[in-house]
C-alpha positions as CSV (number, residue, x, y, z in Angstrom):
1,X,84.6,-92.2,-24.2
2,X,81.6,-93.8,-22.3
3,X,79.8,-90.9,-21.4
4,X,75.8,-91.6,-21.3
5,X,74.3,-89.8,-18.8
6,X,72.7,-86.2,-17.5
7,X,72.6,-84.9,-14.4
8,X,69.6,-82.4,-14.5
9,X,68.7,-80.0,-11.6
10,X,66.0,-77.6,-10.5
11,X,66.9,-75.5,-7.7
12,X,64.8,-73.8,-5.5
13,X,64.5,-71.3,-2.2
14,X,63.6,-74.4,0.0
15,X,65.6,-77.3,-2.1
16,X,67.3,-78.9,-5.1
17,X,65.9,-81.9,-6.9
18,X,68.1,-83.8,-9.0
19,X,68.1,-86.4,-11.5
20,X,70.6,-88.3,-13.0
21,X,68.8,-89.7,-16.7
22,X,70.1,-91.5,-19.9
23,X,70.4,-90.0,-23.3
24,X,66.6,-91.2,-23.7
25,X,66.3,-88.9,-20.6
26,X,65.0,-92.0,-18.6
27,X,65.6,-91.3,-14.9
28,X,67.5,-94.1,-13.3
29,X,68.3,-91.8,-9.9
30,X,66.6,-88.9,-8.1
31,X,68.0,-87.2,-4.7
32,X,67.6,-83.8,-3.3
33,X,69.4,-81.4,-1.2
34,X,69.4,-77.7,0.6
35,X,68.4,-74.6,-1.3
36,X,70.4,-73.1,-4.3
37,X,69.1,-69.3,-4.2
38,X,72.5,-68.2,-4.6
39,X,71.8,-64.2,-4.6
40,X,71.0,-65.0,-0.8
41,X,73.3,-67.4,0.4
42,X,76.0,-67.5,-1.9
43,X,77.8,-69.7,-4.9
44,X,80.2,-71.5,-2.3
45,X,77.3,-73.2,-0.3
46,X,75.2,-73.9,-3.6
47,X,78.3,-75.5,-5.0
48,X,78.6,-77.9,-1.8
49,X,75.2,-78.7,-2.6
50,X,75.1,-79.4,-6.4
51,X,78.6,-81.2,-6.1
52,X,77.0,-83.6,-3.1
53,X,73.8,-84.2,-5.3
54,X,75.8,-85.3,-8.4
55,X,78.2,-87.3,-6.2
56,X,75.4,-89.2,-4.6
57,X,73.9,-90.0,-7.9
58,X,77.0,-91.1,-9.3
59,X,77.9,-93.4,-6.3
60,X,74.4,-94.8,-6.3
61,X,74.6,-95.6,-10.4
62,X,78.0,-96.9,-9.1
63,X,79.8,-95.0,-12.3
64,X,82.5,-92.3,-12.3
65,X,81.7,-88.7,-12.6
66,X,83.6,-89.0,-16.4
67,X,80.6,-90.7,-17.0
68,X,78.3,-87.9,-16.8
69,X,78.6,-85.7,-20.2
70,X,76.6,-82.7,-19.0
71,X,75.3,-81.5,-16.1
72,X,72.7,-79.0,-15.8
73,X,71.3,-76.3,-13.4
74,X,67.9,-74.1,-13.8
75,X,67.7,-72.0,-10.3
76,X,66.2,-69.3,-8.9
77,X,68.5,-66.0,-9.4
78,X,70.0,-67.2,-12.3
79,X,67.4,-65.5,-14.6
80,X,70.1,-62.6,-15.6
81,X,73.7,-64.0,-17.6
82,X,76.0,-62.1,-15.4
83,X,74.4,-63.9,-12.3
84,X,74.1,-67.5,-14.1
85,X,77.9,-67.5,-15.1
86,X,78.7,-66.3,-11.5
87,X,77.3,-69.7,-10.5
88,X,78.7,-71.8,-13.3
89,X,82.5,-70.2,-12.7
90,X,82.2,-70.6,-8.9
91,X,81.1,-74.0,-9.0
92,X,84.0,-75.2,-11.4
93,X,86.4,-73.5,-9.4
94,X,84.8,-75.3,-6.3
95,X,84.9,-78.9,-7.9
96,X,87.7,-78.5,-8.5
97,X,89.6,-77.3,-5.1
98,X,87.6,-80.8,-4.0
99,X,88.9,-82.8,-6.8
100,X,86.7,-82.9,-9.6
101,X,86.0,-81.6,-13.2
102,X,83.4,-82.1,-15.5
103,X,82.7,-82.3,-19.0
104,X,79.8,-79.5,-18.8
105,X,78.1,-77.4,-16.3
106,X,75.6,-74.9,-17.5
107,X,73.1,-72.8,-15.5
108,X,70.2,-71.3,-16.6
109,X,66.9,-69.7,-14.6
110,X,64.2,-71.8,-13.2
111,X,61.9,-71.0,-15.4
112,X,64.1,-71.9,-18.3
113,X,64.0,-75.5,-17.4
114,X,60.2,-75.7,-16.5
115,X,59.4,-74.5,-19.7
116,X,61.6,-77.3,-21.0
117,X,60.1,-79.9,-19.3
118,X,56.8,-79.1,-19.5
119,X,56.6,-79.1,-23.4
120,X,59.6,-81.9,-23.6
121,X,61.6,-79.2,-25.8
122,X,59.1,-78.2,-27.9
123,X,57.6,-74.6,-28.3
124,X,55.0,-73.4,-26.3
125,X,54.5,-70.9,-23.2
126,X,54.6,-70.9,-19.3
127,X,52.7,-68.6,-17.4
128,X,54.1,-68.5,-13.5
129,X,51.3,-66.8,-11.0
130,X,52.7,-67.3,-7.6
131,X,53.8,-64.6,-5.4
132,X,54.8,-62.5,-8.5
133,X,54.4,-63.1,-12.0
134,X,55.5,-63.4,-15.5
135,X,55.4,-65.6,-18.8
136,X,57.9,-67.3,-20.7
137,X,57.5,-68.8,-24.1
138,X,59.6,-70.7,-26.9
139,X,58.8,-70.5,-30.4
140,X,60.1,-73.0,-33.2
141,X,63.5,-71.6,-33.6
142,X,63.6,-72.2,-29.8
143,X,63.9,-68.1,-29.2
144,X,62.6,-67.8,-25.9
145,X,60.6,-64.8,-25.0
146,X,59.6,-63.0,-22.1
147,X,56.4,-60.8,-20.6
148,X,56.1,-59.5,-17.4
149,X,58.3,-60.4,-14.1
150,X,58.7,-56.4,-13.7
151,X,58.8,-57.1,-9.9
152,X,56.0,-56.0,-6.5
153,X,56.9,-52.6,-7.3
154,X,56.1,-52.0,-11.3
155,X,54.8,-55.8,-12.0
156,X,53.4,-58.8,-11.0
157,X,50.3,-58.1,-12.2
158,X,47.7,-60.7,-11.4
159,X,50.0,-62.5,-8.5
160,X,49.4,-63.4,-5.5
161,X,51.4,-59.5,-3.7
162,X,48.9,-57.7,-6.1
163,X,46.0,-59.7,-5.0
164,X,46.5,-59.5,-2.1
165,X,47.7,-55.6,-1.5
166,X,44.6,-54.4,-3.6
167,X,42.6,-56.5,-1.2
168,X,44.2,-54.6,2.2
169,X,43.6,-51.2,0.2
170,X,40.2,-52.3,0.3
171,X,39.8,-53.1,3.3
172,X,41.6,-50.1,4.4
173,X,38.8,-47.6,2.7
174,X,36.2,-49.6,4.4
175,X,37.9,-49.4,7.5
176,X,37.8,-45.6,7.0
177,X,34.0,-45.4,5.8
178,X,35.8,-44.3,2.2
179,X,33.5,-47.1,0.5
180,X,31.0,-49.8,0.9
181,X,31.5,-52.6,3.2
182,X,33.7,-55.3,2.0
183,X,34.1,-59.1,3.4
184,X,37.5,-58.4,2.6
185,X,37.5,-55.9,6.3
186,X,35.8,-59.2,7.7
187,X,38.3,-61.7,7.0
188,X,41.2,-59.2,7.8
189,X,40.0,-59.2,10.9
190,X,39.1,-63.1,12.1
191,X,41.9,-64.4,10.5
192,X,44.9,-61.7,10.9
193,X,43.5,-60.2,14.1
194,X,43.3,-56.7,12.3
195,X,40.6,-54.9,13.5
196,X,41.5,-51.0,13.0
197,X,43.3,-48.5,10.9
198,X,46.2,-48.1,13.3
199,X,46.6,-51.8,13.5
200,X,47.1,-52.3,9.5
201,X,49.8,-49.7,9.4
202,X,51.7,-51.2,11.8
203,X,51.4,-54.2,10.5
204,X,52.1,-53.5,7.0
205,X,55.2,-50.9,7.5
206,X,56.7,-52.0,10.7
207,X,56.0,-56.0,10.7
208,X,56.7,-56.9,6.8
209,X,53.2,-58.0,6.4
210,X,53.3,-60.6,3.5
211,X,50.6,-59.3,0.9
212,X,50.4,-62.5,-0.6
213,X,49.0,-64.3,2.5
214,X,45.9,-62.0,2.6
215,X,45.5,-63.4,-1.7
216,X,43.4,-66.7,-0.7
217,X,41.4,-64.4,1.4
218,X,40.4,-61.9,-1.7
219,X,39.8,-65.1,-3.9
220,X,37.6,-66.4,-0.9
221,X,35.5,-63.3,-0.5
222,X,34.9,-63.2,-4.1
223,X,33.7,-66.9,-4.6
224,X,31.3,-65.7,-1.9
225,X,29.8,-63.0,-3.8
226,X,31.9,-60.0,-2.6
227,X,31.2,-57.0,-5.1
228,X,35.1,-55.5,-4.4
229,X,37.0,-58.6,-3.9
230,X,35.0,-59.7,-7.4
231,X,36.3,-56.4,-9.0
232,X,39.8,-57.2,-7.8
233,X,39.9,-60.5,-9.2
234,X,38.5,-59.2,-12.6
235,X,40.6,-56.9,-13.2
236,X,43.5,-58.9,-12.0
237,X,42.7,-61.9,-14.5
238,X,42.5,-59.5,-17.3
239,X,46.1,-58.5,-16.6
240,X,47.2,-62.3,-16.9
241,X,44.8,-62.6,-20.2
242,X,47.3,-59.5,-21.5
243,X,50.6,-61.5,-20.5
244,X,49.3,-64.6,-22.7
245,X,48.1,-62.4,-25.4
246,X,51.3,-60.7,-26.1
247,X,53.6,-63.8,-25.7
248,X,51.0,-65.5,-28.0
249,X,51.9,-63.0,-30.5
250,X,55.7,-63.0,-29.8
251,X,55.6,-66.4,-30.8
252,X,53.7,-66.3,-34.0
253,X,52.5,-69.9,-34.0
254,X,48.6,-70.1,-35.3
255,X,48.4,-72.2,-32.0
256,X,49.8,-71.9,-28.7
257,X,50.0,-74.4,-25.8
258,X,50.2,-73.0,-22.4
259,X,50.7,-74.4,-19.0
260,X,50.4,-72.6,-15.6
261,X,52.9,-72.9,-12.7
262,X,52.3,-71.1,-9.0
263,X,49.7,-70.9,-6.4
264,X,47.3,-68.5,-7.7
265,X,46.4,-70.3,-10.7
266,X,48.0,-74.0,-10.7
267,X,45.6,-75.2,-8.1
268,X,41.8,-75.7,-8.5
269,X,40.4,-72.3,-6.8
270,X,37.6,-69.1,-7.9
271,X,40.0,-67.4,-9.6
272,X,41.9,-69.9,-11.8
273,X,38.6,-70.8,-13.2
274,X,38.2,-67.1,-14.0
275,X,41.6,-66.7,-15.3
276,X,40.9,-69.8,-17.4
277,X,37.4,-69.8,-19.1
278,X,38.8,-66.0,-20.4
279,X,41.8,-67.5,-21.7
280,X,38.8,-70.0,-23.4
281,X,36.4,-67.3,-24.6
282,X,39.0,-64.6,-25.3
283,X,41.9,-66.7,-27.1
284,X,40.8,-69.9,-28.3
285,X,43.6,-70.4,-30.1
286,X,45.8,-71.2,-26.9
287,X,45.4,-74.4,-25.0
288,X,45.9,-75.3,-21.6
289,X,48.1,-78.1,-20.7
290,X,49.3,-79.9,-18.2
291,X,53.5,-80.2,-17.8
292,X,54.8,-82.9,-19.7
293,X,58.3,-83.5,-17.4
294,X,59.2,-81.7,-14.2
295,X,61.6,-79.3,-14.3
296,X,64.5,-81.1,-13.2
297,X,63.8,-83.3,-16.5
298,X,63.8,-80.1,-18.4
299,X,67.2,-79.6,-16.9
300,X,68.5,-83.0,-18.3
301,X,66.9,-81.8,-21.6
302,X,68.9,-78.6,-21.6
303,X,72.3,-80.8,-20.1
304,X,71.9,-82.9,-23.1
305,X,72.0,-79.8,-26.1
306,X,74.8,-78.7,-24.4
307,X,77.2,-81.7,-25.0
């Protein structure tokens, strides 16, 4: 048995990175293909994908694919079991129909394996403010808890849709004289082109209008001294603050280290500092860090404790 490498992958709605490591987790190979959102276009064309990925990495390495003692896959959609062992099944029974069988294939969520690369397998907590948003945290008997990710519609507190919905219904009262003038109406209407109450309907019920777009907007107006697009983004932080608070407790550690993932608050903007200098004042006990591996690491970490 020579088997000494991982194949670890991180699979997203736009692409799939992938890295082929050693037991040391040292990458000696990275490629990337198509999307792996399987929920939306299904296990068969995600297999084609994962199966060219590990094939290219295992022709470049110039090795056989018995080899490779684990491969592993965190991906969007594959946050539920049910849906993670749909993949994992379907994929094995693609491989192999083309000719190939491995020694292990795991899937796990996306999440999973950023939170594993980001403290290299150690505890700690990962709190992802994109478009929607929820925290995820290990503890030292490598329990992994969850707050949050309830979804637009009873969730994502502090994201990006929640910014930037509470900033339209804003603007929408202003529009209609039921409060004080707001930058927010402003904005809506030099950079969307929305200038009235008809138009915002429209746009929001018949043309899918995509609440987080109008988020940077919100964050904008507040950094300029908006009184409402301040309150949004106050309130909105506070929600996050919540999120970290309860996970922090979850986890029972006397410390915590945290590291953010997602547009709203990974990137240097009004509102991250916000979010941040609360998590400072309010919960000193937490630490903000930066990730210590990408995610498809984190996916060669979880290949390897597998084997």
């Amino acid at each position: 048995m020579h088997m000494k490498y991982l194949i670890g992958l991180d699979g997203g709605g736009t692409k799939t990175k992938c890295v082929i490591t050693d037991y040391n987790f040292k990458p000696l190979y990275e490629c990337q293909g198509g999307p792996s959102n399987f929920l939306i276009i299904g296990t068969e064309k995600v297999s084609e994908t994962i199966l060219s990925l590990v094939l290219e990495c295992v022709e470049h390495l110039k090795i056989s694919t018995d080899d490779v003692a684990s491969i592993f896959i965190g991906t969007t959609g594959a946050g539920r079991p049910n849906d993670a062992l749909k993949l994992k099944n379907d994929f094995t029974e693609y491989s192999k129909s083309k000719g190939y069988s491995f020694h292990a294939f795991n899937v796990d969520s996306d999440a999973r394996i950023s939170l594993e690369g980001a403290f290299s397998g150690k505890p700690g907590s990962l709190l992802i403010a994109g478009t929607g948003s929820v925290i995820f945290g290990k503890d030292s008997k490598n329990q992994i808890h969850r707050v949050g990710g309830f979804g637009r519609l009873i969730g994502d507190e502090g994201s990006g849709n929640t910014l930037g919905r509470r900033g339209l219904n804003r603007a929408a009262k202003d529009l209609d004289g039921r409060a004080d003038k707001t930058l927010l109406t402003i904005f809506l209407r030099e950079d969307f082109g929305i200038s009235d109450t008809s138009q915002l309907i429209t746009e929001v019920y018949r043309n899918n209008f995509d609440m987080a777009s109008f988020a940077p907007k919100v964050i904008e107006a507040a950094k300029l001294g908006d009184i409402a697009a301040n309150k949004i983004l106050n309130e909105e932080s506070d929600e996050l603050v919540l999120h970290v608070k309860s996970i922090f407790n979850m986890i029972g550690e006397d410390k915590m280290s945290l590291c953010l993932v997602g547009g709203t608050i990974a990137t240097d903007n009004y509102y991250a500092e916000m979010f941040r200098s609360k998590i400072e004042t309010q919960l000193p006990k937490v630490k903000i860090t930066a990730a210590e591996n990408p995610p498809e690491i984190g996916a060669a970490f979880m290949a390897k404790s597998m084997i």
